[in-house]
TIPA-812957 format. One record per residue (C-alpha): residue in three letters; x, y, z. Coordinates in steps of 0.02 Angstrom, whole numbers, padded with zeros to 5 digits, always signed. Each point is the difference from the previous one (the first is absolute). Example, Ala and Ser with C-alpha at 12.3 -4.5 7.8 and 13.67 -1.06 7.14 Angstrom:
BEGIN
ALA+00615-00225+00390;SER+00069+00172-00033;
REM end
This chain:
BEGIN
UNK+03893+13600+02316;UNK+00162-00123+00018;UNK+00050-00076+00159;UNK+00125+00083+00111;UNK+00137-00115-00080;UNK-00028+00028-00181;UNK+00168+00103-00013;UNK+00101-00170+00074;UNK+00054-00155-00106;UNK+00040-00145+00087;UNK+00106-00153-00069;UNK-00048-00135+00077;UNK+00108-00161+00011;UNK-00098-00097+00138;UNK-00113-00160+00015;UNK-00107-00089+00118;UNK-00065+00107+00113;UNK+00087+00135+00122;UNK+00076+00103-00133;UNK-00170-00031-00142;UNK-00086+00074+00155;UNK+00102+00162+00009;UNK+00000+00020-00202;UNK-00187-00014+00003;UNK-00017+00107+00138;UNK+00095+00136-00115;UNK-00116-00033-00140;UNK-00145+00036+00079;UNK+00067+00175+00058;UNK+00046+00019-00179;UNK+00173-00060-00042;UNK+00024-00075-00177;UNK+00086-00182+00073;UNK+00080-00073-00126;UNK+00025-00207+00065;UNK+00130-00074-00100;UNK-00031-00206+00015;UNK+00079-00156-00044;UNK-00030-00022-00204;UNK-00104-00173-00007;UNK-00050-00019+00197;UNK-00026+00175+00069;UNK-00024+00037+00187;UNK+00010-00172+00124;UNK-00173+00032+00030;UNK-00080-00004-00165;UNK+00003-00197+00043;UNK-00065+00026+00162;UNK-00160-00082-00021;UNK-00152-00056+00020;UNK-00100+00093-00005;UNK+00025+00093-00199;UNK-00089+00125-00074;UNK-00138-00036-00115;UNK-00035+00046-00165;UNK-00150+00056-00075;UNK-00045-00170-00071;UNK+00022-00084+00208;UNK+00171-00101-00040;UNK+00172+00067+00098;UNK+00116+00117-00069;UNK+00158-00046+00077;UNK-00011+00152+00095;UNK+00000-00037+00199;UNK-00105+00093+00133;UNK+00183+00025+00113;UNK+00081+00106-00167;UNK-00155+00084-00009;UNK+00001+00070+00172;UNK+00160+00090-00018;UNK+00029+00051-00188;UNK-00148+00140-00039;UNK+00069+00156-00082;UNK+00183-00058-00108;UNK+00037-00031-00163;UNK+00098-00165-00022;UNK+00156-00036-00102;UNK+00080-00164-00021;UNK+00192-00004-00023;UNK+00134-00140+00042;UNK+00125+00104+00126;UNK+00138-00122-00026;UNK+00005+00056-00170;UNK+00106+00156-00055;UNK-00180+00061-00095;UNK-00103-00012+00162;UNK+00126+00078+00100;UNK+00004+00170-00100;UNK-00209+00000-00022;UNK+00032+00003+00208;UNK+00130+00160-00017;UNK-00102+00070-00114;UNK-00154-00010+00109;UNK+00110+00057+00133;UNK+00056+00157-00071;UNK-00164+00066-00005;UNK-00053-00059+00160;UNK-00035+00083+00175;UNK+00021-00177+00100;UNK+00051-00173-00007;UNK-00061-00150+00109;UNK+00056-00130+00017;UNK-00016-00173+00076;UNK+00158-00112-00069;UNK+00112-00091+00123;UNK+00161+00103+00053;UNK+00133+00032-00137;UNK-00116-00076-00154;UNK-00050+00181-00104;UNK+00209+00037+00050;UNK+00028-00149-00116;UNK-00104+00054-00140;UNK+00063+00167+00019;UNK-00162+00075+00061;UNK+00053+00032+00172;UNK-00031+00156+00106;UNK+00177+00074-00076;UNK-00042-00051-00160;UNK-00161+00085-00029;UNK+00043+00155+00119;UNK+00140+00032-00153;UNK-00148-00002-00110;UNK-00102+00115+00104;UNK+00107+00080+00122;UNK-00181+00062+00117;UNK-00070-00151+00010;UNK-00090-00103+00146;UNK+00026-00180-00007;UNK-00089-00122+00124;UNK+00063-00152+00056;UNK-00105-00134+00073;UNK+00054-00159+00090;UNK-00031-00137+00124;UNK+00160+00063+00115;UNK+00060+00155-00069;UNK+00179+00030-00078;UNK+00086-00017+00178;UNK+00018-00135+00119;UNK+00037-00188-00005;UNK-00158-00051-00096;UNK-00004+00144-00132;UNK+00019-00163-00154;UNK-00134-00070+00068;UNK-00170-00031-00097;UNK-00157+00041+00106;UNK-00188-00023+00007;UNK-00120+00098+00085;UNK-00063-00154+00106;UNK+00196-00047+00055;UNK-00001+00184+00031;UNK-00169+00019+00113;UNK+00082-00133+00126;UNK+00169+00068-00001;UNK-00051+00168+00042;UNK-00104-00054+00148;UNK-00169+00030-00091;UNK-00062-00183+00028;UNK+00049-00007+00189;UNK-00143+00129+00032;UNK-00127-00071-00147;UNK-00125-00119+00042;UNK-00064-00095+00146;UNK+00082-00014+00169;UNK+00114-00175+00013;UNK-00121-00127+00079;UNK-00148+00072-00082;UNK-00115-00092-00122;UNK+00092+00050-00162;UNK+00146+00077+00105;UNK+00179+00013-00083;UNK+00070+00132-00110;UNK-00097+00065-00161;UNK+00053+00140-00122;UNK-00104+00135-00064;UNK-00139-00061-00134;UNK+00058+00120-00122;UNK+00212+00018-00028;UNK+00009+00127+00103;UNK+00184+00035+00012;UNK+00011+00019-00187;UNK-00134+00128-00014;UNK+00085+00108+00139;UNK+00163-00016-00081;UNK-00067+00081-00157;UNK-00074+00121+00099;UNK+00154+00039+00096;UNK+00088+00014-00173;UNK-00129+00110-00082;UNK+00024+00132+00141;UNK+00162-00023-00016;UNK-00005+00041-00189;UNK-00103+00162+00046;UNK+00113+00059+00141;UNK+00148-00014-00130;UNK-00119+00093-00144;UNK-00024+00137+00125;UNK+00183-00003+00052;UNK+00066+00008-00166;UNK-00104+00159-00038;UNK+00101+00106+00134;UNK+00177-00090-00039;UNK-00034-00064-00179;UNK+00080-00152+00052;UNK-00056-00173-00013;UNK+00028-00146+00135;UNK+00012-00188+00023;UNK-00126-00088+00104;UNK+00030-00150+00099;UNK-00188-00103+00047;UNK+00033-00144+00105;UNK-00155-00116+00052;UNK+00069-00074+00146;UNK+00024+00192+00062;UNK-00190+00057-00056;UNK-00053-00165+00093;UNK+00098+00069+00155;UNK-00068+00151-00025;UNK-00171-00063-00007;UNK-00006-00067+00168;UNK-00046+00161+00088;UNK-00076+00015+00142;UNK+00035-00173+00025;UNK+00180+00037+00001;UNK-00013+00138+00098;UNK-00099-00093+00143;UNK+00150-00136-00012;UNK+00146+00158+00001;UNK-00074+00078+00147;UNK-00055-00152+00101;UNK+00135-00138-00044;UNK-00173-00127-00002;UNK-00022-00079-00171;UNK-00149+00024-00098;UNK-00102-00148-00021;UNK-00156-00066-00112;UNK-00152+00064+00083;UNK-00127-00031-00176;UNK-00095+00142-00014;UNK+00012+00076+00180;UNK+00098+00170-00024;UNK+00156+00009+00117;UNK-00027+00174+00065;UNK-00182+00064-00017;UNK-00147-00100+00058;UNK-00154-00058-00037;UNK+00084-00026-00187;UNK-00051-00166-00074;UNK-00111-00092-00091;UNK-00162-00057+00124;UNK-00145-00124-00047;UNK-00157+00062-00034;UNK-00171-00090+00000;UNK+00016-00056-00170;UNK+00189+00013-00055;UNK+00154+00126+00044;UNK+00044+00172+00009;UNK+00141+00103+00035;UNK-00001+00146+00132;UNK+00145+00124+00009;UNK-00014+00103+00150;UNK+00128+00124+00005;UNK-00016+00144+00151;UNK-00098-00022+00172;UNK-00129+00110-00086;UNK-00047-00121-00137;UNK-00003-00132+00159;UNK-00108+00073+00101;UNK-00130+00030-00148;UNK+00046-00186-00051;UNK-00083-00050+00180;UNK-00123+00105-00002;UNK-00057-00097-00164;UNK+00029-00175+00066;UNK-00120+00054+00140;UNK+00164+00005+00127;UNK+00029+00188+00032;UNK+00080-00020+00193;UNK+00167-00092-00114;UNK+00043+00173-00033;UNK+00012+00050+00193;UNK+00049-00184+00036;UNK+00197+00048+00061;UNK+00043-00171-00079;UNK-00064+00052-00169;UNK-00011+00189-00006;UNK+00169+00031-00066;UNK+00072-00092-00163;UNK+00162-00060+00114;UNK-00127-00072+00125;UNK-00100-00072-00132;UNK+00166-00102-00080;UNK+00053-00016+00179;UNK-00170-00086+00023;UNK-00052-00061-00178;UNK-00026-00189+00071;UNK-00172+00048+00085;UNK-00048+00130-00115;UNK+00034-00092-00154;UNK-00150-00119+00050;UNK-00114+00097+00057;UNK+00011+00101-00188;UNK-00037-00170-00074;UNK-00142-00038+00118;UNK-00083+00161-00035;UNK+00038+00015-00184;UNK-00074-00172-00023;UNK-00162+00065+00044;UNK-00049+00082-00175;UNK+00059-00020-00169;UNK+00127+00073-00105;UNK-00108+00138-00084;UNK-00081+00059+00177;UNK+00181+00030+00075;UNK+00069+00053-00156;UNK-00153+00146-00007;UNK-00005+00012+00170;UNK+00208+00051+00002;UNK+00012+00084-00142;UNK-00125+00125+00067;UNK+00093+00033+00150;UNK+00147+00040-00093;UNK+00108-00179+00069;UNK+00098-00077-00154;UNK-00063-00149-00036;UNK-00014-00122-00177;UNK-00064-00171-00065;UNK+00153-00095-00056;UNK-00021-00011-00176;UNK+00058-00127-00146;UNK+00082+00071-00145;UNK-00162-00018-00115;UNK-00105+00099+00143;UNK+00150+00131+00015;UNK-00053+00060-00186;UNK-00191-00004+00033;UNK+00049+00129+00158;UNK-00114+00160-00032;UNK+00155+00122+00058;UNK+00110-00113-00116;UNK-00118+00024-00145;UNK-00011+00179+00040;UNK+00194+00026-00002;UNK+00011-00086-00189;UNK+00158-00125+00081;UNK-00054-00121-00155;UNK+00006+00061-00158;UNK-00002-00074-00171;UNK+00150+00029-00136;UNK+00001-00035-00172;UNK+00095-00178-00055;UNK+00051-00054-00165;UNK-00040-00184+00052;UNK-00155+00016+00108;UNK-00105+00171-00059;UNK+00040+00064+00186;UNK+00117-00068+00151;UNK-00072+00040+00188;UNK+00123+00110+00093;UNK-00002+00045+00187;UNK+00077+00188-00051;UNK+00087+00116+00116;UNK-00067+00075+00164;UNK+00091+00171-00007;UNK-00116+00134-00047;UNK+00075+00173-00061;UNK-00137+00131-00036;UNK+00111+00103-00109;UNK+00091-00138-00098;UNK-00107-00146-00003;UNK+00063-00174-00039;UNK-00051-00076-00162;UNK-00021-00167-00027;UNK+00008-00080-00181;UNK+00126-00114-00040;UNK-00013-00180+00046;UNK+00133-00110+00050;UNK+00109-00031-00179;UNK+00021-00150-00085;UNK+00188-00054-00005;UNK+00082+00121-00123;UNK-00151+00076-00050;UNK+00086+00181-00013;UNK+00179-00052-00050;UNK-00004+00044-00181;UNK-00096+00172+00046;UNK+00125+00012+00129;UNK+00169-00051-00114;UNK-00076+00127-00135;UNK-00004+00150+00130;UNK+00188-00035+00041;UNK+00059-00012-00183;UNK+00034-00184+00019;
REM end
């Protein structure tokens, strides 16, 4: 049965990362995404390695791990938009299509004709995304962005890492680029909401995606406790701001993480580390008392954690329903039973290297499930399919 999307085409005019991420989220519901490149260089991160591909003889392909991540599902054409030719395969694509995203710098598809106004007089209904560092308003709307300029000017780094004065202390960002994958996920239910819109109006709409505004966005509860108290947030590492005992604790023979979230998962928590009165003790019964007081509890936690090993505590924990987990590396994340059991890595077919690893899609429909079958494409793989379906 076809994904829940198979109905939609999407155009899609972005690179790098935030707006790839939204495309290839509407691939894997179903959409046909259509990802018109640069003829001769393709998306910016097609270059973005080490680490490539391989192919089936061992040697690299050219094809890097970062396009990889974001590209599963689309058929690729290749066209030079400067050119009048490239500019009508776009319209043409256009005229067919349900949405557009994109990720060019303000004003740019206006001057190849290929703007919001241009396209909506090609298809009067439809949605067209537009993704940017600032948005289209404000004194910084020309200006380029990345998403690590992006995670310190919207206040994510001031609350990531290790407090000042700590060993390792000072801002970090977020191991993974974080902002980027939110703004395509901001834009992709943005994309819906206009689908669903447009079936009760029949209209289409213009989307405006700022990352500096997700970023903002982003900062939550950590916002919140700022807006309410007028106290900035600071770098704690991994100690949660508002709910405690949260953080990672030693172990006899390495780490874990323990993420106590009600007074009821506390009090079973002591009664496992062998301290049952904590959850009478006034200074710890309550989670406000216990970040009120987190300075002696904190190291009595270690002390008594320290006292077995990881897999005691973690079997010990788990059984008494506290959430709990071993911090894994990436290669132990994909030998996870519950990780195997949910399929997340899956192996496509490639033209270059017999099959391509892909971590696929955690949405699960049971009436429409999603398919997944087409790899990442080589640069203008599909354009002459593509230029043949349009008459071109």
């Amino acid at each position: 049965m076809p994904g829940p999307l198979s109905h939609i085409r999407v155009l899609d005019l972005s690179r790098i990362m935030a707006g790839p991420w939204c495309t290839q989220m509407l691939a894997d519901l179903g959409a046909e995404v259509i990802k018109v490149e640069r003829d001769g260089v393709g998306d910016d991160t097609r270059r973005w390695g080490p680490p490539w591909l391989k192919d089936e003889a061992g040697a690299d392909t050219g094809e890097s791990g970062y396009y990889l991540s974001v590209n599963r599902g689309k058929r690729s054409v290749a066209v030079d938009l400067a050119s009048a030719e490239g500019q009508e395969v776009v319209r043409r694509i256009a005229a067919t299509a349900d949405i557009v995203v994109e990720n060019f710098r303000p004003g740019t598809l206006e001057r190849y004709g290929l703007g919001y106004a241009d396209l909506k007089a090609v298809k009067p209904d439809l949605i067209f995304a537009s993704i940017t560092g600032f948005g289209a308003t404000g004194p910084r709307r020309n200006d380029s962005a990345y998403d690590f300029m992006i995670q310190a000017m919207g206040g994510l780094m001031s609350v990531t890492g290790e407090a000042d004065g700590q060993p390792g202390g000072g801002p970090q960002k977020v191991g993974v680029p974080i902002v980027d994958i939110m703004t395509g996920m901001y834009t992709c239910i943005a994309c819906l909401a206009a689908l669903a819109n447009r079936e009760r109006t029949g209209q289409g709409d213009q989307i405006d995606i700022a990352m500096l505004d997700v970023s903002v966005a982003m900062l939550a509860n950590q916002a919140m406790n700022y807006l309410v108290s007028g106290k900035a947030p600071t770098r704690k590492g991994n100690r949660h701001p508002n709910i405690q005992p949260q953080d990672v604790f030693p172990v006899a023979d390495g780490y874990m993480v323990v993420a106590v979230g009600n007074d009821e998962q506390f009090a079973r928590f002591a009664a496992v580390l062998g301290m049952p009165g904590w959850a009478e003790d006034p200074r710890y019964r309550t989670n406000a008392a216990r970040v009120e007081n987190l300075s002696t509890l904190h190291p009595a936690i270690c002390e008594r954690l320290q006292t077995a090993a990881l897999a005691h505590w973690l079997e010990q924990l788990t059984a008494a329903k506290v959430p709990c987990g071993p911090i894994n590396t990436v290669p132990m994340v994909f030998d996870e039973p519950q990780v195997l059991a949910r399929a997340m890595k899956q192996a496509l077919p490639h033209p270059l290297a017999g099959t391509v690893p892909q971590v696929v899609s955690p949405m699960r429909f049971a009436a429409a499930p999603l398919v997944f079958d087409r790899a990442p494409p080589l640069l203008g793989a599909d354009t002459d399919a593509i230029l043949a379906e349009l008459g071109l």
